[in-house]
C-alpha positions as a printed NumPy array, in Angstrom:
array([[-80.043,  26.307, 118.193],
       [-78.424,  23.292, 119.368],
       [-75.571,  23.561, 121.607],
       [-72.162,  23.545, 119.581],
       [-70.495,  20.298, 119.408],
       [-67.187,  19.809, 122.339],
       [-64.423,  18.248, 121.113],
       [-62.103,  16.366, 123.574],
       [-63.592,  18.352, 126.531],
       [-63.066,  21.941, 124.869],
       [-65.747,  24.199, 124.083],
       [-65.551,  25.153, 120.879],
       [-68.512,  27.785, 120.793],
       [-66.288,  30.788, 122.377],
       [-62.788,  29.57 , 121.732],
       [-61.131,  31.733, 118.875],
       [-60.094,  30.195, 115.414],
       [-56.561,  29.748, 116.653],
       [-57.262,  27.531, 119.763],
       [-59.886,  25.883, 117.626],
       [-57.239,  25.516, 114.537],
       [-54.969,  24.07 , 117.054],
       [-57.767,  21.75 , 118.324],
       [-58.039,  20.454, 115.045],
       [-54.504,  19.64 , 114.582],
       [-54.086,  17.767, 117.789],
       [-57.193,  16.064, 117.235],
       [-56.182,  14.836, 113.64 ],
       [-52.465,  14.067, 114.462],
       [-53.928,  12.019, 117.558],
       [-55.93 ,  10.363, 114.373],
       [-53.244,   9.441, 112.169],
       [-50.616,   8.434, 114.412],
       [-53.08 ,   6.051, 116.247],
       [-54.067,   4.618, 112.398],
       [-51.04 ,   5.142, 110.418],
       [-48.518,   4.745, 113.196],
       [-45.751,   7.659, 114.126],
       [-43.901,   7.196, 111.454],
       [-46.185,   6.326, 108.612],
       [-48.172,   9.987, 109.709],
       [-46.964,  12.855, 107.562],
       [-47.64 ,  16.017, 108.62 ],
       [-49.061,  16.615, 105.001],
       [-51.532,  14.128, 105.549],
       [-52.485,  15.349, 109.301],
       [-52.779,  19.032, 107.722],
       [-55.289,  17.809, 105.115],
       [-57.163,  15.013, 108.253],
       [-57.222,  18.558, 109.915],
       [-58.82 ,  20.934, 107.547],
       [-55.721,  23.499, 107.406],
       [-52.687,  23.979, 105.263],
       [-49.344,  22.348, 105.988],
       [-48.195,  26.496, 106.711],
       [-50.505,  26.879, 109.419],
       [-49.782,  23.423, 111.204],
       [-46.232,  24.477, 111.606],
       [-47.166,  27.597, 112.519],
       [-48.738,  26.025, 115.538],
       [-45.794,  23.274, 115.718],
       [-42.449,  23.206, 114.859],
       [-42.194,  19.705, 113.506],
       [-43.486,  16.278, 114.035],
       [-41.929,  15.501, 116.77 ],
       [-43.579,  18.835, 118.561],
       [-46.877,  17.838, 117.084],
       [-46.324,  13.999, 118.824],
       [-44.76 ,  15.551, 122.086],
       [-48.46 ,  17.917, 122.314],
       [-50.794,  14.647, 121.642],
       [-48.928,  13.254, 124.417],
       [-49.544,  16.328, 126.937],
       [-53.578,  16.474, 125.366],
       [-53.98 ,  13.108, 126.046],
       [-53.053,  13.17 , 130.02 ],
       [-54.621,  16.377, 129.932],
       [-57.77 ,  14.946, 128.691],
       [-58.417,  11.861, 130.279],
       [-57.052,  13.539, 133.759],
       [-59.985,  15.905, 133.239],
       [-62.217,  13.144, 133.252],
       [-61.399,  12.12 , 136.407],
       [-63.765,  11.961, 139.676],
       [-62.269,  13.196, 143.086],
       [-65.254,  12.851, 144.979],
       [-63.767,  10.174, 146.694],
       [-65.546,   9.973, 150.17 ],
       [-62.883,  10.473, 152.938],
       [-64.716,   8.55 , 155.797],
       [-64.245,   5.426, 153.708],
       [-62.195,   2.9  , 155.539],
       [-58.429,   3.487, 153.591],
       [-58.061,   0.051, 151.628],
       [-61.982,   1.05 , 150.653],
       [-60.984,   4.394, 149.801],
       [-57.999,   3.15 , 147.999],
       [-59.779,   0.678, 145.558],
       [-62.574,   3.685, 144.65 ],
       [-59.649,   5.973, 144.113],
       [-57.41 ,   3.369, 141.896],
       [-60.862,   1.539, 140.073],
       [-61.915,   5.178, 138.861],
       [-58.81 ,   6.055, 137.3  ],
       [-58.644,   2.494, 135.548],
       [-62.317,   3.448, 134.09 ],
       [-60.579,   6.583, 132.326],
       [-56.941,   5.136, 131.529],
       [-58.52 ,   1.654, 129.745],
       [-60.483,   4.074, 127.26 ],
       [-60.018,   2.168, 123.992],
       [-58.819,   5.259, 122.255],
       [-56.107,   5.835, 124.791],
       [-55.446,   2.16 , 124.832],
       [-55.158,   2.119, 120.729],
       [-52.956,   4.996, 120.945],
       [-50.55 ,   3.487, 122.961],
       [-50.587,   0.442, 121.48 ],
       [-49.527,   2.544, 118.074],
       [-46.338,   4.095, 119.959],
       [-45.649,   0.228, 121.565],
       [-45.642,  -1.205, 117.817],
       [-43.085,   1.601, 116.513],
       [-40.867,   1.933, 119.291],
       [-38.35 ,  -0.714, 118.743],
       [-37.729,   0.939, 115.288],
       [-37.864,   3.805, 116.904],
       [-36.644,   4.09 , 120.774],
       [-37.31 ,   7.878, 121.263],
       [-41.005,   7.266, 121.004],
       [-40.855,   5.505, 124.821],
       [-40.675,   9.383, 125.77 ],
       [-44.625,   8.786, 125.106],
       [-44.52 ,   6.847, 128.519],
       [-42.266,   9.136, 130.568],
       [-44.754,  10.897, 132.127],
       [-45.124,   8.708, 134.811],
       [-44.042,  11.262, 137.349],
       [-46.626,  14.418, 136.164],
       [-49.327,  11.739, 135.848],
       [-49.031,  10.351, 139.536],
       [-49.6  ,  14.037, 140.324],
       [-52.798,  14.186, 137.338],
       [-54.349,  11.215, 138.305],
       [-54.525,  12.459, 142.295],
       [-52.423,   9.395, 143.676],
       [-49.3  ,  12.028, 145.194],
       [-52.272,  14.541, 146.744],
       [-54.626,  11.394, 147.814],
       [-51.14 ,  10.237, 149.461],
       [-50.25 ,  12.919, 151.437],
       [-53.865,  13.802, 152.191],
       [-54.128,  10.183, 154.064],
       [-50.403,  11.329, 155.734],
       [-52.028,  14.082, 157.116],
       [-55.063,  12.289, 158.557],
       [-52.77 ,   9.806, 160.163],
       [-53.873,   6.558, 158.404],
       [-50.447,   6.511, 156.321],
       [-46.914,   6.51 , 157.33 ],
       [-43.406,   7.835, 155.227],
       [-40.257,   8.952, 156.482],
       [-38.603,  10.242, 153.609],
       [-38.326,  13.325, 152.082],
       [-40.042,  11.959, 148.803],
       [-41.87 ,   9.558, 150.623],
       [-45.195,  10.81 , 149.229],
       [-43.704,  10.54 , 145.41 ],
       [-42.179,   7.212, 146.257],
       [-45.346,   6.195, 148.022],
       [-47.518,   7.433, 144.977],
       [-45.143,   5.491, 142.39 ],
       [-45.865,   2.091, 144.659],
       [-49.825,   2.85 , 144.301],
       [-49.733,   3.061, 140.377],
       [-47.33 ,   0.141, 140.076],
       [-49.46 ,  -2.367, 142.781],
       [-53.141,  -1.224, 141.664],
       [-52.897,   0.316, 138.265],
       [-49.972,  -0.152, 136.315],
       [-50.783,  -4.057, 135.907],
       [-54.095,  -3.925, 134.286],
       [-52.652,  -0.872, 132.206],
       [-49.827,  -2.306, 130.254],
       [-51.821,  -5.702, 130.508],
       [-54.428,  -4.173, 128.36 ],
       [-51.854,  -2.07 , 125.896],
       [-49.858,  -5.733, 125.641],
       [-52.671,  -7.259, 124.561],
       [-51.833,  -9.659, 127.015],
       [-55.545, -10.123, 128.   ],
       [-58.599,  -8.75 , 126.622],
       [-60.159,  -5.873, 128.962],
       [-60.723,  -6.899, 132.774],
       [-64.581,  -6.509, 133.879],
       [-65.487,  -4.137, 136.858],
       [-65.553,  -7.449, 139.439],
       [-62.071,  -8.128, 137.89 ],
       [-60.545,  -4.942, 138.321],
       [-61.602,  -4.124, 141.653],
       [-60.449,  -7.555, 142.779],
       [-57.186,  -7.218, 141.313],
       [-56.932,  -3.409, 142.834],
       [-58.29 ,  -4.959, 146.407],
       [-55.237,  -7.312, 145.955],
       [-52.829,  -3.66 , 145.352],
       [-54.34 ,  -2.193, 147.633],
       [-53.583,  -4.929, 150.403],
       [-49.834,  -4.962, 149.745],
       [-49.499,  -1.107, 149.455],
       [-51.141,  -1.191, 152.964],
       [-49.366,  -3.59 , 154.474],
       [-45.814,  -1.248, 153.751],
       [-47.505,   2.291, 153.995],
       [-50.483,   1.53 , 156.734],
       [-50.051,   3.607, 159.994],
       [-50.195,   1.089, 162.903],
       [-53.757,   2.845, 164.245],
       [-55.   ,   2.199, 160.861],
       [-53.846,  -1.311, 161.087],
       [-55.261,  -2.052, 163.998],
       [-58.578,  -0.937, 163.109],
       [-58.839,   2.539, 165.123],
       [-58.81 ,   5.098, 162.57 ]])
């Protein structure tokens, strides 16, 4: 018997009806709102795109605004899981810094992610509270490893911080120099999708500045 189809990186041979009833409602609202936009996406509509009744999607959530909150969390959640950490430490750090920063871009400029986004962008003027879509900046530093790659490359000596939150701070400076431009650049539409040469260039570029601020002097000089 062939193996039982995943969906979104959850087994569903093994999970019981209610995590795969749930599954199915995340997966369909995810659907719809990335179609019909936010508001345009009833939940009556997401309950039928789903497969269950309109009683057992609010058993699950407690309105629409749940149900959007939860396709937030499953998308970080899902692309996150993607990720590759196998990052080899004896890299030189700006080398270590572009694998790091190119490998997340592979996973956050997935066109359904992208399309998603672009869904909230188009509604949110109408709507403000929908830019809480994009407020997880500071749980998705941690997800995408840039706050535990930082103070990993503390604690080998290559980096330097003083403050307290230097490692967040230090984190939020690696997403916005390397990451955050090709991003929001894609979601814009402001250019079509940058090619590998293209991103790691414009990463190298990131990764040049962030070292120039965060670089301990012995890494500077060469003598890691």
């Amino acid at each position: 018997m062939a193996e039982r189809k995943k969906t979104d990186g959850i087994a569903r041979e093994g999970a019981t009806l209610t995590e795969r009833k749930r599954e199915d409602i995340l997966r369909a609202a995810a659907e719809a709102f990335r179609h019909d936009g936010v508001r345009g996406a009833s939940t009556d509509a997401i309950a039928e795109r789903a497969g269950v009744s309109k009683r057992t999607l609010y058993n699950h959530f407690a309105s629409k605004d749940a149900l959007f909150d939860a396709v937030i969390e499953r998308y970080w959640r899902r692309f996150a899981g993607k990720l590759d950490d196998a990052i080899d430490p004896e890299l030189a750090l700006e080398e270590r810094i572009v694998a790091l920063c190119v490998s997340r871009l592979e996973v956050l400029l997935d066109p359904e992610l992208i399309g998603f986004f672009r869904a909230v962008l188009g509604e949110s003027m109408r709507s403000p509270e929908l830019v809480r879509a994009f407020g997880h900046e500071v749980d998705a530093l941690e997800m995408l490893g840039l706050e535990s790659f930082v103070r990993e490359e503390k604690s080998r000596g290559r980096i330097t911080f003083d403050r307290a939150d230097g490692a967040s701070v230090a984190a939020s400076q690696l997403w916005n120099l390397c990451i955050n431009p090709l991003f929001w650049s894609s979601a814009l539409l402001l250019r079509a999708k940058a090619n590998k040469s293209e991103r790691e260039r414009a990463v190298r570029e990131g990764a040049k500045t962030f070292l120039a601020r965060y670089a301990a002097a012995s890494t500077k000089t060469g003598k890691e």
